[in-house]
C-alpha positions as CSV (number, residue, x, y, z in Angstrom):
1,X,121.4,105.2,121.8
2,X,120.5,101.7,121.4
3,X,117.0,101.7,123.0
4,X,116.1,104.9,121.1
5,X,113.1,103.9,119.3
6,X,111.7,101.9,122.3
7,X,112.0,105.0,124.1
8,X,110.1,106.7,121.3
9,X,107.1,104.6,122.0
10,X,106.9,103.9,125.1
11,X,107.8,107.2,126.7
12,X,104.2,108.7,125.7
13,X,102.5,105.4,126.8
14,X,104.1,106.2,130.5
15,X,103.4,109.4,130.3
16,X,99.8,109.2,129.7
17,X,99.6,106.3,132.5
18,X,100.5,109.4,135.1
19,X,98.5,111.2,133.9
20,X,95.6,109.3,134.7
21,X,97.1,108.5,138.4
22,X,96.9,112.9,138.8
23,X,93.2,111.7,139.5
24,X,89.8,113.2,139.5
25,X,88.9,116.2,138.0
26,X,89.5,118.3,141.0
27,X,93.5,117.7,139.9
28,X,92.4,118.4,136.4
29,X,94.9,121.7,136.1
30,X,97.7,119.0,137.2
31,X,96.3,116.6,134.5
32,X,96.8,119.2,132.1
33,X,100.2,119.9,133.4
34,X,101.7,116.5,133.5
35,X,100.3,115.4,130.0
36,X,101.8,118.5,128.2
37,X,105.1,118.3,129.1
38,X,104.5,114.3,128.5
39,X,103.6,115.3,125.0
40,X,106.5,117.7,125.2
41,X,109.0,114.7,126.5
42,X,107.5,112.7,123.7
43,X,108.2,114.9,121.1
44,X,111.9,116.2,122.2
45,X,113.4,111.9,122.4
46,X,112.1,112.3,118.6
47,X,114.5,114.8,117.2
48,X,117.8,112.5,117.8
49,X,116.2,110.4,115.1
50,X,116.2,113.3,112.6
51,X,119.6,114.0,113.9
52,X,121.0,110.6,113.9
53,X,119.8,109.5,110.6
54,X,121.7,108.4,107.5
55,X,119.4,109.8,104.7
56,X,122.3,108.0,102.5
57,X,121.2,104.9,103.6
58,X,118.0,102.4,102.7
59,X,118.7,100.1,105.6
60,X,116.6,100.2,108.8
61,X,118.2,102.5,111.3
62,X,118.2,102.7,115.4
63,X,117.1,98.8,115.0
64,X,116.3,96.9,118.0
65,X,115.6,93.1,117.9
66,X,114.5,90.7,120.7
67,X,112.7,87.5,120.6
68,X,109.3,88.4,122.4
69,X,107.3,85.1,121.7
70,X,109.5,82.3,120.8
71,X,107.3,79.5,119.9
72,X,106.1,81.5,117.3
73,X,108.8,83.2,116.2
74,X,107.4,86.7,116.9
75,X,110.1,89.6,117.8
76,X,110.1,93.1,119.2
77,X,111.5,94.2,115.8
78,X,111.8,97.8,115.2
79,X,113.4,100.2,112.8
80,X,113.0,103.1,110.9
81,X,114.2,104.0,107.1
82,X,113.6,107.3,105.5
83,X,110.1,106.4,104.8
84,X,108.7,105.8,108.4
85,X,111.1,108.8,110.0
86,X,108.7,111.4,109.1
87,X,105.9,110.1,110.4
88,X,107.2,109.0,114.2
89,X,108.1,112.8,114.3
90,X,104.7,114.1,112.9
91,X,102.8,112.0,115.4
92,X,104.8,112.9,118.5
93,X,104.6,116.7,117.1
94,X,100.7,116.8,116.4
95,X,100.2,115.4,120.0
96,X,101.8,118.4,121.1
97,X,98.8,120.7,119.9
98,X,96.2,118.0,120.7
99,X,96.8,118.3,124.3
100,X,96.8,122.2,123.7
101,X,93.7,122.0,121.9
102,X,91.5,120.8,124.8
103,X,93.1,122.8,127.4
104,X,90.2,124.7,127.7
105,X,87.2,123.0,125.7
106,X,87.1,119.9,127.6
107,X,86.4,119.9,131.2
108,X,85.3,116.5,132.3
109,X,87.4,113.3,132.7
110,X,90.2,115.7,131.9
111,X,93.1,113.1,133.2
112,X,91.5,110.5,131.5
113,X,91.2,112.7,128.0
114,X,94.8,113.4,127.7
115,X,95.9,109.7,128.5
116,X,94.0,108.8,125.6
117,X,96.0,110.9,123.6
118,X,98.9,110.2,125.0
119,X,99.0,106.5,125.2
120,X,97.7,106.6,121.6
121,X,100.8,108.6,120.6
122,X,103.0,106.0,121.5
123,X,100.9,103.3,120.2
124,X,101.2,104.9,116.9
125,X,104.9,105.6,117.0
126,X,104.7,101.9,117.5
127,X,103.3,101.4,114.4
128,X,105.5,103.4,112.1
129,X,108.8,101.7,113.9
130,X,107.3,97.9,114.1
131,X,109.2,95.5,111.4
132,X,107.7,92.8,112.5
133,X,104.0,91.7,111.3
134,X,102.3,90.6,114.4
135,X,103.8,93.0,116.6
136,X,102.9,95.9,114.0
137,X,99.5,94.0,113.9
138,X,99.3,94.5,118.1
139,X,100.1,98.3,117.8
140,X,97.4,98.7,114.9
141,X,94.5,97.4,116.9
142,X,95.8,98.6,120.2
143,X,95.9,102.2,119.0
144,X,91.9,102.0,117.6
145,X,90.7,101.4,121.2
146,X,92.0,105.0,122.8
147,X,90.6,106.5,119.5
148,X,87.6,104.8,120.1
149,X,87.1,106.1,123.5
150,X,87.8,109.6,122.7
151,X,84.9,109.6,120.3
152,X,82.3,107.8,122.3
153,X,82.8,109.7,125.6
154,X,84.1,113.1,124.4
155,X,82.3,113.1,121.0
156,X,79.1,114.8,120.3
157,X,75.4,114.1,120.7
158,X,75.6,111.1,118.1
159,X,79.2,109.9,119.4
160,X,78.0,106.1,120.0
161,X,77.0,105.6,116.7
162,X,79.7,107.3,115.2
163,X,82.2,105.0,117.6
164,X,80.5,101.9,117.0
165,X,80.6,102.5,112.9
166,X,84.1,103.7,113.2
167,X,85.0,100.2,115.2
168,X,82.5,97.7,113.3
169,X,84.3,99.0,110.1
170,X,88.0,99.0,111.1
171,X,87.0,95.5,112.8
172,X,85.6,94.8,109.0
173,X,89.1,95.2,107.7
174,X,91.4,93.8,110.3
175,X,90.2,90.5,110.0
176,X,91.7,89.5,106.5
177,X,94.5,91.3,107.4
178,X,94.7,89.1,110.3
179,X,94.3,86.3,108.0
180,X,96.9,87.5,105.5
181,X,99.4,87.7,108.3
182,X,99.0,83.9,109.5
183,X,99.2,82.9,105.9
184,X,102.3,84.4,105.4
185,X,103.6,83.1,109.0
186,X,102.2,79.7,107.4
187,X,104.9,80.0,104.6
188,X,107.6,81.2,106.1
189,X,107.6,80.3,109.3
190,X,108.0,83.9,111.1
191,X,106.4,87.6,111.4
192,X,109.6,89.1,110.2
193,X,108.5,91.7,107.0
194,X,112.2,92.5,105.9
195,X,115.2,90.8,106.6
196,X,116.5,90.3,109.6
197,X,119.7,92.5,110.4
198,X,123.2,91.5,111.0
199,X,123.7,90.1,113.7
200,X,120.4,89.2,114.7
201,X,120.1,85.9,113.4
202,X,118.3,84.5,116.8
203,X,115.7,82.6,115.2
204,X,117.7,80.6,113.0
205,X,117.7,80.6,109.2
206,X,114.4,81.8,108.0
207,X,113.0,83.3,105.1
208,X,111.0,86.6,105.6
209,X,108.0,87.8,103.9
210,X,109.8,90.2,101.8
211,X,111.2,87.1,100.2
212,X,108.7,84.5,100.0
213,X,108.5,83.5,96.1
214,X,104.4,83.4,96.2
215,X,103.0,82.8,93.1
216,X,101.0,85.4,91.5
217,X,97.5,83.9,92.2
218,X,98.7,83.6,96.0
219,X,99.7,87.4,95.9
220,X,96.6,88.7,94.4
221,X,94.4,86.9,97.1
222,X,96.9,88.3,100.1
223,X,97.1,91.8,98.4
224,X,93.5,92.1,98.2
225,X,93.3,91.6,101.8
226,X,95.7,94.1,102.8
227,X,94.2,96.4,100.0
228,X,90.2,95.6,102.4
229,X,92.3,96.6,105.8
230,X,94.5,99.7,104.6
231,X,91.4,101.0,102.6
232,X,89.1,101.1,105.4
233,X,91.7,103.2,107.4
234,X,92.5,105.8,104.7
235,X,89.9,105.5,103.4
236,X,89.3,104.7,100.4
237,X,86.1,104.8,98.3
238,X,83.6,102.7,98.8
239,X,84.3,102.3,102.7
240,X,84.7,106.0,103.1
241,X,81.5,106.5,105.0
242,X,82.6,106.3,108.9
243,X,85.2,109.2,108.5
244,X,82.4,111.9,108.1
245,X,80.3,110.7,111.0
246,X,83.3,110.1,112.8
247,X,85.0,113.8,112.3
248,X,81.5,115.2,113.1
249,X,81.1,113.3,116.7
250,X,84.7,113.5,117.4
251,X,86.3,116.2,119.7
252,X,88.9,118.9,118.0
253,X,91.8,116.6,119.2
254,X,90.0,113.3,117.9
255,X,89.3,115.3,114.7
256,X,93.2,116.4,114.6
257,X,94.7,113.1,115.4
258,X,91.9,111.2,113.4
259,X,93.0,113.1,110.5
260,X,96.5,114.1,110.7
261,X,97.9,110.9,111.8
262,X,95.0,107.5,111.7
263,X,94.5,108.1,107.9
264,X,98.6,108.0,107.2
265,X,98.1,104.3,109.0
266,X,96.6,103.0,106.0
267,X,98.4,103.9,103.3
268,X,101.7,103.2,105.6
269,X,100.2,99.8,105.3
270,X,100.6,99.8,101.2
271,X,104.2,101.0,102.0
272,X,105.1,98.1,104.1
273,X,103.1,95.1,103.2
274,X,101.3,95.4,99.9
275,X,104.0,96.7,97.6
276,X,107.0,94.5,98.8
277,X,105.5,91.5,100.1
278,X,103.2,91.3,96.6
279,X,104.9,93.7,94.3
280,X,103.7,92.0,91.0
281,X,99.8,92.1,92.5
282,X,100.4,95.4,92.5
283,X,101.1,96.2,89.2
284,X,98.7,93.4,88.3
285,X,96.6,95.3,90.5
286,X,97.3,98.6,90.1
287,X,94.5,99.7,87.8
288,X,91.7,98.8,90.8
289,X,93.7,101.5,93.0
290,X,94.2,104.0,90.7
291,X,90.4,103.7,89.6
292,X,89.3,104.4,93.4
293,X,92.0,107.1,94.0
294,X,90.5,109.1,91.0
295,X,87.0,108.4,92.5
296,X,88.0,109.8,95.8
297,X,89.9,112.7,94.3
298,X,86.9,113.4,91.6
299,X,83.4,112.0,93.1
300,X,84.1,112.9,96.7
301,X,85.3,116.3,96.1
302,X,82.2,117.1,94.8
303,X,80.7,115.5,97.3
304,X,82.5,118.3,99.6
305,X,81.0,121.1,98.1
306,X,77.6,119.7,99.2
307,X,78.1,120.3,102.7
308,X,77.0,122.7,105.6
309,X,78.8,121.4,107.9
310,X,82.7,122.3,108.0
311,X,83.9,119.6,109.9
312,X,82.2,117.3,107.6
313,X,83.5,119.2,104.6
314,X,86.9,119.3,105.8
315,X,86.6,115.2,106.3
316,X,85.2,114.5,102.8
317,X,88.3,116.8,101.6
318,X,90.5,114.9,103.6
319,X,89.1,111.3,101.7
320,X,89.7,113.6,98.6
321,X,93.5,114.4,99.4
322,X,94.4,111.1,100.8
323,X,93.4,109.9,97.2
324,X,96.4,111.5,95.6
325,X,98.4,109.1,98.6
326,X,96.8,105.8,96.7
327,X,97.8,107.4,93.3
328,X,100.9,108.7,93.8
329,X,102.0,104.5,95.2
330,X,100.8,103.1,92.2
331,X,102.0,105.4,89.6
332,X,105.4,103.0,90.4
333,X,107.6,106.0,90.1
334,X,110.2,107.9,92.4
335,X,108.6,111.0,91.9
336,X,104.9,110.0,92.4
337,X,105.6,107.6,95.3
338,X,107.8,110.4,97.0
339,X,104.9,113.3,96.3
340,X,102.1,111.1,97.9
341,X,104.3,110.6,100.6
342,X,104.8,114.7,101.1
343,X,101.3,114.4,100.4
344,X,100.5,112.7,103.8
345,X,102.9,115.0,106.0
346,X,101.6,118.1,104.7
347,X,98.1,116.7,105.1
348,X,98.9,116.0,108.8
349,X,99.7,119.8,109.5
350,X,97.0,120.9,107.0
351,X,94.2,119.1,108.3
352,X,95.4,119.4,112.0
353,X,95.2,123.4,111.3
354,X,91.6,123.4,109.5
355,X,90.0,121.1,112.4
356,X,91.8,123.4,115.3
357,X,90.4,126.0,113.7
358,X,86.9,125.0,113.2
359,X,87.4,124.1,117.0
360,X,88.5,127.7,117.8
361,X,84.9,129.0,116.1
362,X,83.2,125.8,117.8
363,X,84.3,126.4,121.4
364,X,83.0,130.2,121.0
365,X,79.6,129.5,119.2
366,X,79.1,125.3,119.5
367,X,77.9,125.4,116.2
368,X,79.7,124.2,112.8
369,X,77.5,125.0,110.6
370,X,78.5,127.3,108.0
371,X,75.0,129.5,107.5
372,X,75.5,130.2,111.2
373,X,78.5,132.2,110.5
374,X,79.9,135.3,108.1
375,X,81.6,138.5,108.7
376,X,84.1,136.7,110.9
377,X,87.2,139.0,110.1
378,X,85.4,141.8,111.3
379,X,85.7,140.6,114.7
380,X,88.3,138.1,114.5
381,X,91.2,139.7,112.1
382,X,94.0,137.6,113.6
383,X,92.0,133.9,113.7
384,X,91.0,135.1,109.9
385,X,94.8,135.5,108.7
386,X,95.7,132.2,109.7
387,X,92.6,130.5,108.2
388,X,93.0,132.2,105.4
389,X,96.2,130.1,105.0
390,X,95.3,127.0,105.9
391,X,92.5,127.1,103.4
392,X,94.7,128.0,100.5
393,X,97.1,125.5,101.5
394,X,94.2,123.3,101.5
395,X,93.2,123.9,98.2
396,X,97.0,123.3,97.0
397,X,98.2,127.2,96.5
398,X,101.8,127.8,95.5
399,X,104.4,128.3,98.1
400,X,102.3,126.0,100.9
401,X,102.9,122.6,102.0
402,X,100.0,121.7,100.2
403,X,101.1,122.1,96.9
404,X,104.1,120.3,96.6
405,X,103.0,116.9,97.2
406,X,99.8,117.1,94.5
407,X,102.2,118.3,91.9
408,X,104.7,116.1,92.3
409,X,102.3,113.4,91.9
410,X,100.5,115.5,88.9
411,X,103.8,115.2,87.5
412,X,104.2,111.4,88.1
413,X,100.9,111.0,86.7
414,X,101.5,112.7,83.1
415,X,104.5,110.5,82.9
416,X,101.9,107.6,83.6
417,X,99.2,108.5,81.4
418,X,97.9,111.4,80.8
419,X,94.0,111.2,81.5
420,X,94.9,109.6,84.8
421,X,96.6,113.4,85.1
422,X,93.6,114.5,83.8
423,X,91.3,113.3,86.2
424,X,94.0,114.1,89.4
425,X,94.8,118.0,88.3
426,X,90.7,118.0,88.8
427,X,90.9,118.6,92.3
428,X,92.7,121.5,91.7
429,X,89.8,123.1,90.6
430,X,87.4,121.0,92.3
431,X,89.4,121.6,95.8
432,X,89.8,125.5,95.9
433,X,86.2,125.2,94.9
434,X,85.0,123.4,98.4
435,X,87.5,125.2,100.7
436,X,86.7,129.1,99.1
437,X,83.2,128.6,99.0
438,X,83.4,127.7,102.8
439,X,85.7,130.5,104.0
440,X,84.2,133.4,101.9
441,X,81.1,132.4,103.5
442,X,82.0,132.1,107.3
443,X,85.0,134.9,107.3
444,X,84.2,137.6,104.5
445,X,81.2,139.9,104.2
446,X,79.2,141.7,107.1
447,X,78.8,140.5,110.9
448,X,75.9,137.8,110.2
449,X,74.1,138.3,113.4
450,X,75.0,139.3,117.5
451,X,76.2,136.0,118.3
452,X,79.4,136.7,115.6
453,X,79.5,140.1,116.7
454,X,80.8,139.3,120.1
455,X,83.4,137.1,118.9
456,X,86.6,137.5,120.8
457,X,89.9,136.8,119.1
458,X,92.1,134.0,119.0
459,X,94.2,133.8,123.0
460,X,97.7,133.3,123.2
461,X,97.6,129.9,123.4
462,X,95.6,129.9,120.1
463,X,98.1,132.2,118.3
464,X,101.0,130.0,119.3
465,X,99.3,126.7,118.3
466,X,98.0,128.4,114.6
467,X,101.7,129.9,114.3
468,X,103.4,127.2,114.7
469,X,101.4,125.1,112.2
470,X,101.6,128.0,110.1
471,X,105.7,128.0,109.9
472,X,105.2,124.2,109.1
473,X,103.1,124.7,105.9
474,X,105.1,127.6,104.5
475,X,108.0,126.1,105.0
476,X,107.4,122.8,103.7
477,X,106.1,124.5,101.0
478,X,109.2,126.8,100.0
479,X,111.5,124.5,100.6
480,X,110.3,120.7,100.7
481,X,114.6,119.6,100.7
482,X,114.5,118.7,104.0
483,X,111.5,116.1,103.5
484,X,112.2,114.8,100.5
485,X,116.1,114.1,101.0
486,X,115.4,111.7,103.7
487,X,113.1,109.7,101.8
488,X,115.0,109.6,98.4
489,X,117.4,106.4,99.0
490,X,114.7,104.0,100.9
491,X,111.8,105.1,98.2
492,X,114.2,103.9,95.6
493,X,115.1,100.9,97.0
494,X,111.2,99.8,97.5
495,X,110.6,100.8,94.1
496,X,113.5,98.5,92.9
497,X,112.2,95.4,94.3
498,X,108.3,96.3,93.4
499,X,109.9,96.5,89.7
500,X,111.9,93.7,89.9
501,X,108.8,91.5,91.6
502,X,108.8,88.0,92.5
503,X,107.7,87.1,89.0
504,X,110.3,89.1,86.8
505,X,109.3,87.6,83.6
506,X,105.4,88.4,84.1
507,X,106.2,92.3,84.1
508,X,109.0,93.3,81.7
509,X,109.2,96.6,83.2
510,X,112.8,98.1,83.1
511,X,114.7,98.2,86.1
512,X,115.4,101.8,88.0
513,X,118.6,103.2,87.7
């Protein structure tokens, strides 16, 4: 199907634009109606991309290509390779359970809720399929304002200050990545990233970013703004602050999206612009992101373990996790780039499954805080077993999803120096720590008080939306083959032109085989 990708994206965004015609919230069973089998319809045109693809292959795939602004030489590029598949199909399948999670909890503006969501969801897609640096720039700032909204109207009682931080700082870091783009548009006269595919050769003779000879002071100045913009969205330590306030104020689908899906944006970023477009700033580089990667895994777990609030705990784990992301990039190895890249799916169904099931204890008591809890398995066996999991695959136990990734990157890490592995296995320790402490004390012991007591168990919508999630983190995490075969081919041939840089005689770093 030629269109395929287009269809991707834009069949959520239409779907979520009926939604909001169903109306007020007298039509707000219809609302609910029409958006989840939108999210359903968004997910199910995902699956011929799995189907379709040629994991044998590191060119872009499904590609479509039309000149959208011609006197700037902008395009409606997109494409996906085997490191962008993944996450079009995670997005469209977390939306799924989004739209599930508030089918009950949120009972006002219900039309306009779900649109959110769904428009966001193709908005996102947009993102992961966009080869083309200003229209991937449009999609990136387009998908904050939905986000935005679902935080300030849906959030909690301090959800306008937790919007407005979340917007002043993503605002903080799109500028120089605005700026960074019109440089490089400045030098080689188009937004094209990669190069352009057979075929397509509409604009002329051009010469992409991808292969712009910069010199190495010019890549150091754009890679340090990309490294402000994508650090801000994943984040990264020092501009880490907003996601905590942001989780806490959120709704359970703004938490779940927020963290299963916004966070991957930024370190997508380092994927697609940062690495090839300044490959030897990154390895001149590479020391300032592995520094911060270690603080977030390190300093912010223990950070974690200070909190009485889950939500918040669960958020300051997620900085911690997203960490091993920034690592495993920089380690400049197959193996670490491919683990931090399992690392961010199996966050996305980890964290989607801890913040739906603070959200299942939330809706029943509206409280998150953890001394307000304990003896919860007493009364809630079933809800129990399946945050039982979650938390161990949160805290990187064998046979989950959660492992994998962390070792795989542990792994890359020894190869690259071995305090470096060090200070990364810490979160092992550090991790089942924060996540233990806070389920032996909300789900183990005796009933805490009357309010616990008269818990009801998890519904049958519940049960199917913790199963599925469930099935995803076992078995990503008894056999990861299915993820990691896709990626193999287009991780390799990133890491091939990183090595090889623009400068080859600065880095004498042997080539890959």
């Amino acid at each position: 199907m030629t269109n395929l990708l287009s269809i991707v994206i834009w069949t959520p965004v239409l779907a979520g634009l009926l939604v909001l015609a169903t109306g007020s919230d007298r039509n707000a069973a219809l609302a609910r109606g029409v958006a989840l089998v939108g999210a359903l319809l968004g997910f199910a045109v995902t699956i011929p991309l799995y189907l379709g693809f040629d994991p044998a292959s590191a060119a872009l795939q499904f590609v479509e290509f039309k000149l959208w602004i011609g006197a700037f030489r902008v395009a409606y590029y997109l494409g996906v390779d085997g490191i962008s598949l993944w996450f079009v199909l995670l997005n469209s399948f977390i939306t799924v359970f989004v739209v599930l999670a508030g089918w009950r909890s949120i009972k006002l503006r219900v039309a306009q809720y779900n649109a959110a969501f769904l428009i966001m969801s193709g908005l996102m897609n947009g993102i992961f399929c966009a080869q083309d640096g200003m229209l991937f720039y449009v999609f990136f700032e387009a998908s904050l304002i939905p986000l935005y909204l679902i935080i300030g109207v849906w959030g909690g009682a301090n959800r306008v200050y937790a919007a407005l931080k979340f917007f002043i700082y993503t605002l903080f870091g799109s500028l120089p990545l605005l700026l960074a783009l019109i440089y490089l548009y400045l030098q080689s006269g188009s937004f094209l990233m990669g190069e352009v595919p057979a075929g397509f050769e509409v604009l002329g003779r051009i010469v992409t970013w991808k292969m712009l000879p910069l010199s190495l002071t010019e890549q150091i100045w754009i890679f340090l703004a990309f490294l402000i913009a994508f650090a801000v969205k994943v984040p990264m330590f020092p501009v880490h602050t907003w996601l905590p306030d942001a989780h806490v104020e959120a709704p359970t689908g703004g938490s779940v999206v927020l963290a299963a899906i916004a966070l991957k944006l930024g370190a997508y970023g380092f994927l697609r612009f940062s690495l090839p477009v300044t490959p030897d700033a990154a390895h001149e580089l590479a020391w300032l992101v592995i520094a911060l990667s270690l603080i977030a895994v390190i300093y912010i777990g223990l950070v974690a373990l200070a909190q009485k609030d889950m939500k918040k705990l669960v958020a300051y784990s997620s900085i911690a996790h997203m960490g091993f992301v920034t690592l495993g990039f920089f380690l400049f190895s197959p193996l670490g780039m491919e683990g931090a890249l399992v690392q961010m799916i199996s966050h996305g169904f980890v964290s989607a499954a801890m913040f739906l099931c603070i959200g299942v204890l939330y809706d029943r008591l509206h409280t998150r805080q953890i001394d307000d809890f304990g003896g919860v398995v007493n009364v809630m066996p079933k809800f129990a077993a399946f945050f039982m999991l979650f938390a161990m695959a949160n805290a990187a136990l064998p046979a989950t999803s959660g492992f994998v990734g962390e070792f795989m990157v542990i792994l890359a890490a020894i190869q690259f120096n071995f305090w470096v592995a060090f200070g990364a296995a810490t979160t092992l320790i550090v991790g089942a720590a924060y996540t233990l402490w806070m389920y032996k004390r909300v789900v183990f012991g005796v009933v805490a008080n009357d309010k616990v007591a008269g818990l009801n168990d998890i519904s049958a919508r519940e049960f199917l939306i913790l199963g599925l999630l469930a099935l995803c983190v076992l078995g990503m995490g008894l056999y990861p083959a299915p993820f990691t075969d896709v990626m193999h081919v287009s991780v390799d041939e990133l890491l091939r032109h990183v090595v090889q840089g623009k400068i080859p005689s600065v880095f004498p770093i042997p080539p890959l085989p």
